[in-house]
N, CA and C atoms as an extended XYZ file, in Angstrom:
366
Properties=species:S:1:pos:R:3:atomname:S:1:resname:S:1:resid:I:1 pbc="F F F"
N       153.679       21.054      -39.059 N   UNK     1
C       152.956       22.233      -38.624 CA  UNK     1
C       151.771       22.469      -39.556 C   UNK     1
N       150.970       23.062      -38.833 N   UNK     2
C       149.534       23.179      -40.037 CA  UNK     2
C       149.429       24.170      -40.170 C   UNK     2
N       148.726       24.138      -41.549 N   UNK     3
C       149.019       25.162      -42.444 CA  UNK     3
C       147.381       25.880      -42.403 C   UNK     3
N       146.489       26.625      -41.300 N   UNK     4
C       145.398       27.008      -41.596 CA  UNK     4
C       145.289       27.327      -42.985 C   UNK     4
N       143.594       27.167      -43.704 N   UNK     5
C       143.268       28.019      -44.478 CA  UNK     5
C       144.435       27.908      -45.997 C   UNK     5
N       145.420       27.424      -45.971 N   UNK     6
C       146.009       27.182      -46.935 CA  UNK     6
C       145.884       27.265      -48.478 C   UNK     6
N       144.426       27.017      -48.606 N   UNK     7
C       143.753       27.247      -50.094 CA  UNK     7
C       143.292       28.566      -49.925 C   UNK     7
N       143.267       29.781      -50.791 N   UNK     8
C       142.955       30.276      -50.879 CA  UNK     8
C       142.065       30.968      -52.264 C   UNK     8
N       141.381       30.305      -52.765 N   UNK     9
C       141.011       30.789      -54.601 CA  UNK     9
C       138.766       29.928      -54.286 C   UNK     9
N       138.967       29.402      -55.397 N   UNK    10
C       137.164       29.551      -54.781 CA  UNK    10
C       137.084       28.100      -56.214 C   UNK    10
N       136.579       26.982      -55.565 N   UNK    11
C       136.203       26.031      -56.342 CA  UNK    11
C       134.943       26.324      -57.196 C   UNK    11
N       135.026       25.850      -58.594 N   UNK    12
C       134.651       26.233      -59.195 CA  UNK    12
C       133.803       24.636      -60.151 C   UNK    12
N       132.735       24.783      -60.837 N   UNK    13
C       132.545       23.216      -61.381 CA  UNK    13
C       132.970       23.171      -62.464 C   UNK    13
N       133.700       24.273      -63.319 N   UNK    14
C       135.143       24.147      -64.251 CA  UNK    14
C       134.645       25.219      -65.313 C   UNK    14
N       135.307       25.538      -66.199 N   UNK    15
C       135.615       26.265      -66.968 CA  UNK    15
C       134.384       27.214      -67.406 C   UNK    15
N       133.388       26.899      -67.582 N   UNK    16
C       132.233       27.770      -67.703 CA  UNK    16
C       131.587       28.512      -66.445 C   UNK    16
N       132.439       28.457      -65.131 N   UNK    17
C       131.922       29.215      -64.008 CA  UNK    17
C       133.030       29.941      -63.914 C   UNK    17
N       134.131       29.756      -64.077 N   UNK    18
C       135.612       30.410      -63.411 CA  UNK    18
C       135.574       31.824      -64.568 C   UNK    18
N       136.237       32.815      -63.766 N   UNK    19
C       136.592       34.055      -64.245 CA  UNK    19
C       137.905       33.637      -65.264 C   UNK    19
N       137.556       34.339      -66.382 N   UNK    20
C       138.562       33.963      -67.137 CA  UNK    20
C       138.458       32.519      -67.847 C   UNK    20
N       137.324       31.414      -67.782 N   UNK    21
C       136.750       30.234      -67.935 CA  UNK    21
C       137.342       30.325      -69.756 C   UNK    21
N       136.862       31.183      -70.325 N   UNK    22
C       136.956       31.236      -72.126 CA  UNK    22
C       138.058       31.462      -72.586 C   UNK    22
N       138.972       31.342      -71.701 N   UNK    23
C       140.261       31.623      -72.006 CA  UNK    23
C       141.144       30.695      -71.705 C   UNK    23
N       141.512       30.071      -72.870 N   UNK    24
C       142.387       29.039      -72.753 CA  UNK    24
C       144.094       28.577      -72.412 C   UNK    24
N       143.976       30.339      -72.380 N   UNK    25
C       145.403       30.329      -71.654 CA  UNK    25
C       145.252       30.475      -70.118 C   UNK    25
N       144.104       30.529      -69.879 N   UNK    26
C       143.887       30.356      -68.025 CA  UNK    26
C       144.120       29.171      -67.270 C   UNK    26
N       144.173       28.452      -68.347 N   UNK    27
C       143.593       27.020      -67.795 CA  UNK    27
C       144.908       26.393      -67.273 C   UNK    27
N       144.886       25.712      -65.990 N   UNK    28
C       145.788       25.349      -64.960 CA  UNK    28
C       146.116       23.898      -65.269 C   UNK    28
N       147.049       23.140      -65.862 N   UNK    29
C       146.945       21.566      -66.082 CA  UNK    29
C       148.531       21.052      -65.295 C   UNK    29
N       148.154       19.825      -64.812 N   UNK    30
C       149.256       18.895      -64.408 CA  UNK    30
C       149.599       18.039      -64.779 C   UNK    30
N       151.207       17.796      -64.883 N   UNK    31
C       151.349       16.238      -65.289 CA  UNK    31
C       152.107       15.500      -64.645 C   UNK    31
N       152.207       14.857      -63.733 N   UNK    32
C       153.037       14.074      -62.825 CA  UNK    32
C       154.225       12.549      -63.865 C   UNK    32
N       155.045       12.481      -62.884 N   UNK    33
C       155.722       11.712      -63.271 CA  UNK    33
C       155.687       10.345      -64.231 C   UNK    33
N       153.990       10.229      -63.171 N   UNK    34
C       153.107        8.444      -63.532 CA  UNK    34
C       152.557        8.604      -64.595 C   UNK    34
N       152.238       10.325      -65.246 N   UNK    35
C       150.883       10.088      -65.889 CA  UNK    35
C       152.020       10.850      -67.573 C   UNK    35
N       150.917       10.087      -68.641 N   UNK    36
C       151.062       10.555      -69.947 CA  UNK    36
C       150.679       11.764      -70.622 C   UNK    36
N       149.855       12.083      -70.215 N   UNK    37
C       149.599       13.699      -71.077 CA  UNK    37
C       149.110       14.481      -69.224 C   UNK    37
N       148.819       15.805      -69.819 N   UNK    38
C       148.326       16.898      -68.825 CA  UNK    38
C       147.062       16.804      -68.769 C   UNK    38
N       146.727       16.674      -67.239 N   UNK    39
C       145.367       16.736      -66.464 CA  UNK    39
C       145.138       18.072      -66.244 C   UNK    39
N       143.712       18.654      -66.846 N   UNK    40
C       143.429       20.041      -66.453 CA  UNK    40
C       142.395       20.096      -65.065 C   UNK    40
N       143.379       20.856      -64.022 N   UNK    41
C       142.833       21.142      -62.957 CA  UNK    41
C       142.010       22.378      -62.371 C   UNK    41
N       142.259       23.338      -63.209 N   UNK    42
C       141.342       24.360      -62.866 CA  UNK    42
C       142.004       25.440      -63.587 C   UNK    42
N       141.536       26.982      -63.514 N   UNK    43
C       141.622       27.991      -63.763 CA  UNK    43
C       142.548       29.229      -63.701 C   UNK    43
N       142.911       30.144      -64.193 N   UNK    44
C       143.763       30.735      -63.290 CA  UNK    44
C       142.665       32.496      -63.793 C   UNK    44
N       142.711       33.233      -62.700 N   UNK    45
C       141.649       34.328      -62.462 CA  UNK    45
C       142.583       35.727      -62.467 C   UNK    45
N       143.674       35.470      -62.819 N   UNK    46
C       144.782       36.557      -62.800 CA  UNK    46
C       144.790       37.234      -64.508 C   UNK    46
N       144.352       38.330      -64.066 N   UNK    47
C       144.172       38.925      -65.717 CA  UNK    47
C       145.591       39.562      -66.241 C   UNK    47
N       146.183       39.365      -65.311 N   UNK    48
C       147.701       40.221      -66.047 CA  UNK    48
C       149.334       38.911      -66.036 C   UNK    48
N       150.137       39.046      -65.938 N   UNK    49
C       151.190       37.722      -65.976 CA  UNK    49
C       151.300       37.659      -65.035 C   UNK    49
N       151.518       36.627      -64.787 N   UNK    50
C       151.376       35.876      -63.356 CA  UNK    50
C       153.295       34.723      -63.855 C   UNK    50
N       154.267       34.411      -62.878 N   UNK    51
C       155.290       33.939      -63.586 CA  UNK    51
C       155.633       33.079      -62.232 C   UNK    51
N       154.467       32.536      -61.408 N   UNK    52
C       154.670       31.722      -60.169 CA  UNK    52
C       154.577       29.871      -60.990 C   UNK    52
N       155.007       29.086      -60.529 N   UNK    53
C       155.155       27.868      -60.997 CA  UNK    53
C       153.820       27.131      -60.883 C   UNK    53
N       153.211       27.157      -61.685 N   UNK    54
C       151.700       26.267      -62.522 CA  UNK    54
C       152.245       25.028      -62.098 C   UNK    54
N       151.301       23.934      -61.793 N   UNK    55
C       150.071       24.311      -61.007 CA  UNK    55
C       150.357       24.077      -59.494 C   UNK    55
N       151.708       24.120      -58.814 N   UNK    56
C       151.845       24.073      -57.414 CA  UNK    56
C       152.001       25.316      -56.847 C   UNK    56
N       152.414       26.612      -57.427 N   UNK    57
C       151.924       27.616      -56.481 CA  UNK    57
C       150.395       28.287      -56.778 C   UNK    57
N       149.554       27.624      -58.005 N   UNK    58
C       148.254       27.736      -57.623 CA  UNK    58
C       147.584       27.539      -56.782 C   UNK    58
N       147.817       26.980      -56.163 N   UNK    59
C       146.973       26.223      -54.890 CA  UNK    59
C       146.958       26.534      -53.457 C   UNK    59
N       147.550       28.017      -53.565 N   UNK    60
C       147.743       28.401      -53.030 CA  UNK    60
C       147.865       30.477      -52.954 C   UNK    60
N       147.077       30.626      -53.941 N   UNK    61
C       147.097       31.847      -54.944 CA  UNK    61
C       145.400       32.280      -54.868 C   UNK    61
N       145.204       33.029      -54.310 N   UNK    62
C       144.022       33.533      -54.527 CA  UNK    62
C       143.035       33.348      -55.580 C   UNK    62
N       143.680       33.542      -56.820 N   UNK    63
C       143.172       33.629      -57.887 CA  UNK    63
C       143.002       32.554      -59.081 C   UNK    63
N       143.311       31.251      -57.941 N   UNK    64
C       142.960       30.224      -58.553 CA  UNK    64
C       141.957       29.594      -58.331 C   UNK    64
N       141.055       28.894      -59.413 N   UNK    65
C       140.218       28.472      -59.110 CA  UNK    65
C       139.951       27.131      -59.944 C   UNK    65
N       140.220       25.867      -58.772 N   UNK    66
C       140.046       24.285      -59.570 CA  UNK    66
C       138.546       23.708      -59.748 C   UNK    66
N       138.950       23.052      -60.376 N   UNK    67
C       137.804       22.315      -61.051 CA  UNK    67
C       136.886       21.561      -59.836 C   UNK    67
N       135.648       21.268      -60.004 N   UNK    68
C       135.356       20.589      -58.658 CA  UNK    68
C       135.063       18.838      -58.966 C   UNK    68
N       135.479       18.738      -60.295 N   UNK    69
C       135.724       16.852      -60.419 CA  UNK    69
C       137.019       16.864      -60.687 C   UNK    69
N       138.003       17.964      -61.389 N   UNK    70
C       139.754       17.510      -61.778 CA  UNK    70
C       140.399       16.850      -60.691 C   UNK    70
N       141.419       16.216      -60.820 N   UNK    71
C       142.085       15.603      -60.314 CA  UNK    71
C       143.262       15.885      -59.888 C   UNK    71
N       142.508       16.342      -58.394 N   UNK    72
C       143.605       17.292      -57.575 CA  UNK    72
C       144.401       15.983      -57.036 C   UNK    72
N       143.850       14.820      -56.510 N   UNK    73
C       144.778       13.480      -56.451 CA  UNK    73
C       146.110       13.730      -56.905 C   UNK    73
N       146.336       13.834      -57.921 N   UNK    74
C       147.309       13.521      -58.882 CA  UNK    74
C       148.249       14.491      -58.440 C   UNK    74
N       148.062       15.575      -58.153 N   UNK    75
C       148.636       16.648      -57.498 CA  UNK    75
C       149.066       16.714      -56.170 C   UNK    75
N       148.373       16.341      -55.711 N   UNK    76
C       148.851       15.970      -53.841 CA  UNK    76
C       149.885       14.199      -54.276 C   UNK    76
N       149.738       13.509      -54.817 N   UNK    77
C       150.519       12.611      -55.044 CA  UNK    77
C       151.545       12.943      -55.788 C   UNK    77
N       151.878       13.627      -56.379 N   UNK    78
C       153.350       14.142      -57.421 CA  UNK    78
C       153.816       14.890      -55.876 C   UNK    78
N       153.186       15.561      -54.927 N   UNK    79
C       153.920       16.610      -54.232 CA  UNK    79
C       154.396       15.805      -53.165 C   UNK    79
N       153.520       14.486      -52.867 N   UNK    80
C       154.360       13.849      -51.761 CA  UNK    80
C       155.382       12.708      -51.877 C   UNK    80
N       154.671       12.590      -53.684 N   UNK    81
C       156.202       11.329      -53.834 CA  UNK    81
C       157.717       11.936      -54.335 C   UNK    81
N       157.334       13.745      -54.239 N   UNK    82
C       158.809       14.735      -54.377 CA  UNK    82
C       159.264       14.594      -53.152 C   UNK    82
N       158.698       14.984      -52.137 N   UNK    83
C       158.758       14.826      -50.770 CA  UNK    83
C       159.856       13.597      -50.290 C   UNK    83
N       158.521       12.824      -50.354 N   UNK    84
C       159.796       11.250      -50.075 CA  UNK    84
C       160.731       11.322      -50.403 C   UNK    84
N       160.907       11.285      -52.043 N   UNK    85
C       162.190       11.224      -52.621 CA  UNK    85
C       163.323       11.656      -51.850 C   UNK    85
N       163.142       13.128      -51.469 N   UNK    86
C       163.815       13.868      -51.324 CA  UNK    86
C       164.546       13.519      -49.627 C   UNK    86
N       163.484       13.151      -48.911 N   UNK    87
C       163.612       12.872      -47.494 CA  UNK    87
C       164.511       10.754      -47.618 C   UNK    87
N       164.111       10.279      -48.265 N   UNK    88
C       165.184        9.123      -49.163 CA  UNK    88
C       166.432        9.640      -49.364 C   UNK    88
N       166.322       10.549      -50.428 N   UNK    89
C       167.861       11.253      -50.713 CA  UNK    89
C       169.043       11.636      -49.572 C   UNK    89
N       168.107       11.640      -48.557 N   UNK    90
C       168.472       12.225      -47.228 CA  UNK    90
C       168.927       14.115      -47.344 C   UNK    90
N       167.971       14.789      -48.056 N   UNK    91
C       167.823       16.202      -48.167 CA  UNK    91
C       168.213       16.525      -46.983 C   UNK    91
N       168.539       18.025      -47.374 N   UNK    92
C       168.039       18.866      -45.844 CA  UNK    92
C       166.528       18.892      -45.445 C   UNK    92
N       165.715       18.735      -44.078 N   UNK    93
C       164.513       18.778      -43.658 CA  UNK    93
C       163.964       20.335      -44.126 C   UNK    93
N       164.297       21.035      -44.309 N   UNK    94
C       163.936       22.267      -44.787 CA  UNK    94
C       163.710       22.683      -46.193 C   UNK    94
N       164.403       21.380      -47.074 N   UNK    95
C       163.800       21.670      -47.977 CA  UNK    95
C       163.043       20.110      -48.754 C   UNK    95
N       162.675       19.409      -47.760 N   UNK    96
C       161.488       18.643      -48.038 CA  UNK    96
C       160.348       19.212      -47.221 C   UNK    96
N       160.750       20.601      -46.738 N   UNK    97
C       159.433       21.219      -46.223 CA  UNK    97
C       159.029       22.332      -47.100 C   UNK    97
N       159.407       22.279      -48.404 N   UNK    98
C       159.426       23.773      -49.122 CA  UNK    98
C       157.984       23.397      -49.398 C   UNK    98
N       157.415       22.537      -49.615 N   UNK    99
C       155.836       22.645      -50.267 CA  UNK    99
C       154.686       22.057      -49.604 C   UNK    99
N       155.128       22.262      -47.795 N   UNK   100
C       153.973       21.894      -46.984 CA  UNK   100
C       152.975       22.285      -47.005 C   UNK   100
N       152.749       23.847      -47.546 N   UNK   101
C       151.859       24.788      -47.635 CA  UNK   101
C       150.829       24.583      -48.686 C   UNK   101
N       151.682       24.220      -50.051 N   UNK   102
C       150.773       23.775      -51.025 CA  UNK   102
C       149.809       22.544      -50.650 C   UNK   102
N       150.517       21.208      -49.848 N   UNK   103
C       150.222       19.742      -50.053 CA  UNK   103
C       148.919       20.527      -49.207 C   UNK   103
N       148.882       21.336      -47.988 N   UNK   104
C       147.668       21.120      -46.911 CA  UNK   104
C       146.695       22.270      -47.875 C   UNK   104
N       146.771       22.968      -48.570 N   UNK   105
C       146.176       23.416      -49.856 CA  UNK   105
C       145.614       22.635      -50.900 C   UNK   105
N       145.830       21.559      -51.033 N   UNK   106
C       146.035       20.732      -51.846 CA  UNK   106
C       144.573       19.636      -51.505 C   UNK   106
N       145.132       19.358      -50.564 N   UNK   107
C       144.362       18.433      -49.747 CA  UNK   107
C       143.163       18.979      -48.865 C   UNK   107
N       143.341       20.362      -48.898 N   UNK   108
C       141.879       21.402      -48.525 CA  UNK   108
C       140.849       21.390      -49.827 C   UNK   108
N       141.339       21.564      -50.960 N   UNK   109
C       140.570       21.347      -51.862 CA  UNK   109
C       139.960       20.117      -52.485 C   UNK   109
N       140.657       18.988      -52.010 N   UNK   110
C       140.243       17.664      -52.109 CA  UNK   110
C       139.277       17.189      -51.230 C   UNK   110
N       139.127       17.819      -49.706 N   UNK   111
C       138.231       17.534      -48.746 CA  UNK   111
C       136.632       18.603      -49.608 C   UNK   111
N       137.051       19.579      -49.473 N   UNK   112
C       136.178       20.659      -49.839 CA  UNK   112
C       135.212       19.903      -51.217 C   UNK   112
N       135.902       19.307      -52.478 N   UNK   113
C       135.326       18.596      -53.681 CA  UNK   113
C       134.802       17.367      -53.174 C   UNK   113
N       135.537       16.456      -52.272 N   UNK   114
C       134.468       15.223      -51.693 CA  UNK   114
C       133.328       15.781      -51.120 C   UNK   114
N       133.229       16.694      -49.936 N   UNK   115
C       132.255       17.108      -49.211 CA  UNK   115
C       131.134       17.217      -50.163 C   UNK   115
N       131.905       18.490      -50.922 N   UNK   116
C       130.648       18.764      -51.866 CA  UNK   116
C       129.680       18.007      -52.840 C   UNK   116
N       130.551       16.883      -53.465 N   UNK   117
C       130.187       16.016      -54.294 CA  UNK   117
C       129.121       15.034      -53.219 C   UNK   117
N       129.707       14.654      -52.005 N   UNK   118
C       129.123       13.660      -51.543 CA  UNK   118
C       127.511       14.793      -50.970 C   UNK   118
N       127.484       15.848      -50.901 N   UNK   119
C       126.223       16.455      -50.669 CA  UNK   119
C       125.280       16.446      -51.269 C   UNK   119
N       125.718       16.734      -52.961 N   UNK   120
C       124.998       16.507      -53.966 CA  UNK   120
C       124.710       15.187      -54.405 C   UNK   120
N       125.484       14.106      -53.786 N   UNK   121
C       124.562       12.864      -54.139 CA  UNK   121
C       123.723       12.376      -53.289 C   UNK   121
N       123.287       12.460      -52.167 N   UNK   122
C       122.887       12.148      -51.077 CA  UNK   122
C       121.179       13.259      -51.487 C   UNK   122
């Protein structure tokens, strides 16, 4: 099922545009299974505690705002090789659907950063 509109926060070209940019506890990073240290993906614009799970219910949070070169990849790939796993494991279907919302979030912001990038080189 599709997930309209799914992203909701405002791409940003990283830390010196985003609200909250100078603040280093804003800053949104991932680390997937494959990878060795944390990839910083963007921002977080929430001035008070926020206690939702960094960085997959960002992406889906108003008040986030990713980077427009980070490597949201890495992020849509950790969320669909949980997925598999899980649909392998032979899960319940309901809960290899818990993070459809994020992945088409996910992958809204990945279309949205190609578009843009490929505008500005052209």
């Amino acid at each position: 099922m599709p997930h309209a509109q799914a992203f909701l926060g405002k791409i940003v070209r990283g830390p010196h545009e985003a609200e909250r940019g100078g603040d280093p506890n804003s800053v949104i990073a991932h680390k997937s299974k494959t990878m060795e240290s944390l990839r910083k993906v963007g921002t977080c614009g929430e001035h008070s505690f926020c206690d939702l799970y960094a960085p997959i219910a960002c992406y889906t949070c108003r008040m986030f705002q990713p980077w427009l070169e980070a490597d949201h990849r890495s992020v849509l790939d950790g969320l669909l090789d949980t997925r598999d796993e899980r649909l392998r494991e032979g899960s319940d279907p309901k809960w290899t659907k818990v993070n459809d919302r994020t992945i088409a979030a996910v992958k809204e912001v990945i279309a949205i950063c190609d578009q843009t990038l490929a505008a500005e080189a052209a």
